[in-house]
C-alpha positions in Angstrom: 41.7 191.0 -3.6 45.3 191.4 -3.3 48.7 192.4 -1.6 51.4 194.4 -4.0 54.1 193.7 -1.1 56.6 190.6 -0.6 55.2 188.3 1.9 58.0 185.4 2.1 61.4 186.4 3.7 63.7 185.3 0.7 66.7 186.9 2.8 65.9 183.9 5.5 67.2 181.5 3.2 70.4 183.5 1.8 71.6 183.7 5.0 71.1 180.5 6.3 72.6 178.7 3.4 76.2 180.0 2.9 77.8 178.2 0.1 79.6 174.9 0.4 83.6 175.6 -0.8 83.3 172.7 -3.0 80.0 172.8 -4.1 77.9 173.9 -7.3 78.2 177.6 -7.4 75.2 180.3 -7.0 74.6 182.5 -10.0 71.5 184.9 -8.6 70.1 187.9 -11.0 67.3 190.2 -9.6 65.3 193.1 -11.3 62.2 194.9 -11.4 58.6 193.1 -12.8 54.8 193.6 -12.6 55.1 197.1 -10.3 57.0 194.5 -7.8 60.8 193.1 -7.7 62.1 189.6 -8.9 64.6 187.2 -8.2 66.1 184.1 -9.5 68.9 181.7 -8.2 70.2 179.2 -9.8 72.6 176.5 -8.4 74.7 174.6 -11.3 78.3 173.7 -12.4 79.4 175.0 -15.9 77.7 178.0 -16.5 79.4 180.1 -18.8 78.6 184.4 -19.0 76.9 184.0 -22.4 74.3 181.1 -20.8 73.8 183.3 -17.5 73.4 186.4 -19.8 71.0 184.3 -22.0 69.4 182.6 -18.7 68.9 186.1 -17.2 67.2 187.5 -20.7 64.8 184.6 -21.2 63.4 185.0 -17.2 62.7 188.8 -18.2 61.3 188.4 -21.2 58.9 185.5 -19.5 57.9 188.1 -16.6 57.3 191.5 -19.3 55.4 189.1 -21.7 53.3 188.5 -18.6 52.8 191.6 -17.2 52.3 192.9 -20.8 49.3 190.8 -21.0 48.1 190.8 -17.1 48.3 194.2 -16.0 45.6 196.3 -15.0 48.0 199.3 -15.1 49.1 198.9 -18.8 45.9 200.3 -20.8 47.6 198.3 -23.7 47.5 195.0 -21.8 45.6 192.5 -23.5 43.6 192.2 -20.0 42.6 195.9 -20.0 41.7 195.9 -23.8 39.4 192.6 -22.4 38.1 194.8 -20.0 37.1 197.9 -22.1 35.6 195.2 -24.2 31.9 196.0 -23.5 30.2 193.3 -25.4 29.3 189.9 -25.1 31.1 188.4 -28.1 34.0 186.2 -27.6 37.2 188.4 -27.0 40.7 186.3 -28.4 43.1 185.9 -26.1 47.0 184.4 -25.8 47.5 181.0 -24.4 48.7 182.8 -21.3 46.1 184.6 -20.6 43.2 181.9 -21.4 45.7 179.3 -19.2 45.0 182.2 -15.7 41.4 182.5 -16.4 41.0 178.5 -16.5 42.9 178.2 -12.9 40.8 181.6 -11.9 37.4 179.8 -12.7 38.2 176.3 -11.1 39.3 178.4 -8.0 36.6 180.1 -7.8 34.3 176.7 -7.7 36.4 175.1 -5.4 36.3 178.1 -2.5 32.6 178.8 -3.2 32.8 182.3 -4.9 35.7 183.5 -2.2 37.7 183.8 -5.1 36.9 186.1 -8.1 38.7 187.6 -10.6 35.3 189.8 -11.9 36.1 191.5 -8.0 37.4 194.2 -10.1 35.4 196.8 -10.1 34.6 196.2 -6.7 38.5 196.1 -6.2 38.5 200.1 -7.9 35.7 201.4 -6.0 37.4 200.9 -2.7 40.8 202.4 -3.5 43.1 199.4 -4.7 42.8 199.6 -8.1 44.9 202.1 -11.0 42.3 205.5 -10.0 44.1 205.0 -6.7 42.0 206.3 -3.1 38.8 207.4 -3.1 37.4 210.8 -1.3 35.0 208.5 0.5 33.5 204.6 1.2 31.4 203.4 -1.4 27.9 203.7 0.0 25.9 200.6 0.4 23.9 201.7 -2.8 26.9 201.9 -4.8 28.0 199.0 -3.5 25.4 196.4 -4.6 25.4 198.5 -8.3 28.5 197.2 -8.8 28.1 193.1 -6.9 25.6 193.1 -10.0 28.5 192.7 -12.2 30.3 190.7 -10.0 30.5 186.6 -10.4 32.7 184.6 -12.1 29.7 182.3 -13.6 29.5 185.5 -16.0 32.6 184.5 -17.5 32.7 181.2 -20.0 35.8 179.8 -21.8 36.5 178.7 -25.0 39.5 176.8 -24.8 39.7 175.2 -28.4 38.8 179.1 -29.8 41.1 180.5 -26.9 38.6 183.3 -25.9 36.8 184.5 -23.0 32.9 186.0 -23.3 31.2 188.0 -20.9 27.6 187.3 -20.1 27.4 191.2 -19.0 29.3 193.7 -21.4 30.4 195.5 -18.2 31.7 193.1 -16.7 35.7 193.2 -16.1 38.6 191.0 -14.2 41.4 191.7 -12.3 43.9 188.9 -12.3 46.8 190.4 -9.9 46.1 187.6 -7.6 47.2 184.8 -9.9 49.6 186.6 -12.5 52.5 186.2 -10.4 52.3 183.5 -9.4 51.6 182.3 -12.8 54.8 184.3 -13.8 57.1 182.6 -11.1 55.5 179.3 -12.9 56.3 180.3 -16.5 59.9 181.7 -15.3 60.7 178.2 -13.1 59.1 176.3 -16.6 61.7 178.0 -18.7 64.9 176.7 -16.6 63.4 173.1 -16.5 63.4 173.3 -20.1 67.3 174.3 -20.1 68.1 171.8 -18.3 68.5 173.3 -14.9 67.7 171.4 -11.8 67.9 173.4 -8.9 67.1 177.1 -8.3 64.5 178.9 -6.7 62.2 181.9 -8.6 60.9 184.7 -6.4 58.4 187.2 -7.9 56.9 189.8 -5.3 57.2 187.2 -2.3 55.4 184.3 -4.6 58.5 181.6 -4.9 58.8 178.3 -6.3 61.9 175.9 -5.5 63.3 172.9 -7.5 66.4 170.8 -6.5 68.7 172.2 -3.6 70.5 175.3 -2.4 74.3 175.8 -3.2 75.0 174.0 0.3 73.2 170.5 -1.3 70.2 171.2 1.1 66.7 171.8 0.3 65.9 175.4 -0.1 65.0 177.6 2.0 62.0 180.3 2.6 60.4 182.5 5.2 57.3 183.8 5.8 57.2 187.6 6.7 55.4 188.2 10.2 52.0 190.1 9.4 52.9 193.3 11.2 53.5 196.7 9.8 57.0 198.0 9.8 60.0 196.6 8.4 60.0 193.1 7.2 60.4 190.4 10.4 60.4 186.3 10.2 57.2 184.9 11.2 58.6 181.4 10.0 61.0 179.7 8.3 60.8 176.2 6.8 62.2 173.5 3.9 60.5 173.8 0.5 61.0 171.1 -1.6 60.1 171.3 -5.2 57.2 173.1 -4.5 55.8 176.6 -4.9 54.8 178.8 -2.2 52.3 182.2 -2.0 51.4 184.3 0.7 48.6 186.7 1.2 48.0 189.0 4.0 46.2 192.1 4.9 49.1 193.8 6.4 51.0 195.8 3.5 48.6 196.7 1.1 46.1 198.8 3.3 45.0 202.5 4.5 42.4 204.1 7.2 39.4 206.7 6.2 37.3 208.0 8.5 38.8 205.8 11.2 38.5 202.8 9.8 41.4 200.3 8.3 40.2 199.2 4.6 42.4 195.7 3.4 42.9 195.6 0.0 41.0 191.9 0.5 37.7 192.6 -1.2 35.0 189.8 -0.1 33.4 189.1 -3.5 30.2 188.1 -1.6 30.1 190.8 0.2 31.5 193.7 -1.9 33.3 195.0 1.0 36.8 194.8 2.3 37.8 191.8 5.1 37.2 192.6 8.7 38.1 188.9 10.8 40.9 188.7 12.9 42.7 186.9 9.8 46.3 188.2 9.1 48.1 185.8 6.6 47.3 182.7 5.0 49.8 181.2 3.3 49.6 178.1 0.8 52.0 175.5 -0.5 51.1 173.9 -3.5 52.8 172.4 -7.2 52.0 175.4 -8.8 52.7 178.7 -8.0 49.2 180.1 -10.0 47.5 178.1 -7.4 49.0 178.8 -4.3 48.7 182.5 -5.0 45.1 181.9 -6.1 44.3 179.6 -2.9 46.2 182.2 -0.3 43.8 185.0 -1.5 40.9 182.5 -1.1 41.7 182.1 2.4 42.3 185.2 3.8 38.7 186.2 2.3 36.9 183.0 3.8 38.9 184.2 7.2 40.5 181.7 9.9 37.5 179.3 10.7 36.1 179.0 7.2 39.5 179.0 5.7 41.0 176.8 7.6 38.3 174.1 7.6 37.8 174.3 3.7 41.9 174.1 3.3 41.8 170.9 5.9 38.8 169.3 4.1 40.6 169.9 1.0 43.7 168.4 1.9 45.5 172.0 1.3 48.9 172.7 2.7 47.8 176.2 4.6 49.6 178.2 7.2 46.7 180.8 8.6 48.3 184.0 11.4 45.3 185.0 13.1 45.6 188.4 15.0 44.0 188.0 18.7 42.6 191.6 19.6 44.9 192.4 21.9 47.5 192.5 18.8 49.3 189.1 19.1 49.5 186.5 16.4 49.0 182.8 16.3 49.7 180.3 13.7 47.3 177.3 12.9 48.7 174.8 10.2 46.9 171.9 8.3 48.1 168.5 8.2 49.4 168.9 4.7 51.4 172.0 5.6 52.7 170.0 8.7 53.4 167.0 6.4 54.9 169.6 3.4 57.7 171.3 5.7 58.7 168.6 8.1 62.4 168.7 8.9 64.3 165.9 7.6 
């Protein structure tokens, strides 16, 4: 239920914004997180080496705190040690970890099950998970074994204990399609609180913008055109204090036995997606949801994703892909709305 590639086009807005002479000045520091690349800018007056240097150590120690308790490919994570946890007794976990599963669940009720962090196992079987490819499909047999274990009503949450417990002991999450956005969150969280008022925070495509560029204009962002090969604009627009996610099913993919498998698992189904649904991509306050909702929508596919994201007022751009290869765009209202130009 996820893509491991950057989906929004950063580079659109470093190029289009060259720096005012006069203006603020751009301090920008970039790295490696959660198997995936980050990026921060940061647009202020005044800022000495020792508070970039200080800036730039309290970002990565957001993003590895994160990923040391998110990952599914750190056996040490606190979210693999939940995993291996085969019991039903509550398992403790950090206030991080307790906040994802609490946006996981209400996602999950609000999309009908499209969403589902107990995807998981299901999310292994086909070849997307840390075991890497299988020999061969999952047969249909296997297949409903493991949808029994499947459903994110087996999880409850004790928020005043901070713990999760499973209804099944084997039951086990995967929460790569909310932890970065949830990291961009924490990261953007921690240069409110010093006092900064414009930057943007990029991790793995997920992005979330406060203030303006160094040009005094709203930021900037792309999204990448759902086609394999090197990275293309699809479509640029404003973002203004807002976070944006994209999820597609155009990176993260390979063919067996002729046919192409999307890392998009269906949790109702157990399989991988099949529609004609390339990219949906979702504009929201919060970076945890946007990420969350974008997955949602590329499961539920362009009809079903696009009316639930209209009837819930969501800010959604869906690509389709026709058959014959070429892509359309269908926005809501609130998108439209979201990235008017002023």
């Amino acid at each position: 239920m996820r893509r491991t590639a950057p989906a929004a086009l950063l580079t659109a807005w470093a190029v289009a914004c060259a720096p005012a002479a006069d203006g603020p000045a751009l301090h920008v520091f970039e790295g490696s997180t959660m198997g995936t690349t980050f990026a921060v800018r940061v647009v202020a007056e005044g800022l000495g080496e020792a508070r970039l240097a200080a800036l730039r150590e309290g970002v990565g120690q957001v993003l590895a705190r994160i990923d040391e308790r998110m990952s599914t490919w750190r056996p040490e994570s606190e979210l693999s040690r939940f995993n291996r946890h085969r019991s039903t007794e509550p398992f403790p976990v950090s206030a991080d970890t307790l906040a994802v599963f609490r946006h996981a669940l209400e996602i999950s009720e609000l999309t009908g099950g499209a969403f589902d962090v107990t995807v998981a196992p299901l999310v292994d079987a086909w070849g997307f998970g840390p075991a890497g490819r299988p020999a061969a499909f999952p047969d249909s047999t296997e297949v409903e074994r493991l949808r029994a274990h499947v459903g994110y009503r087996q999880l409850a949450i004790d928020a005043q204990a901070s713990t999760i417990r499973k209804s099944h002991a084997s039951v086990s999450a995967d929460l790569s399609a909310l932890a970065k956005g949830y990291a961009v969150d924490q990261g953007a969280e921690l240069l409110r609180a010093e006092g900064l008022e414009s930057y943007l925070v990029e991790v793995g495509g997920e992005v979330r913008a406060r203030g303006h560029s160094e040009r005094g204009d709203v930021w900037r962002v792309g999204i990448e055109r759902p086609a394999p090969g090197p990275p293309v604009l699809q479509r640029q627009f404003p973002l203004r204090d807002r976070a944006l996610a994209t999820s597609g099913d155009y990176r993260n993919y390979y063919e067996l036995e002729g046919r192409r498998l999307s890392h998009t698992i269906d949790p109702r189904t157990g399989e991988p997606v099949a529609h004609g649904l390339a990219s949906a991509s979702v504009i929201d306050p919060l970076c945890v949801r946007a990420d969350a909702l974008a997955t949602a929508l590329e499961v539920l596919g362009p009809e079903d994703g696009f009316a639930l994201a209209t009837e819930h007022g969501w800010a959604a751009l869906l690509v389709g892909r026709q058959p014959d290869g070429a892509l359309h765009e269908r926005e809501t209202p609130a998108f439209t709305a979201l990235t008017a130009e002023d």
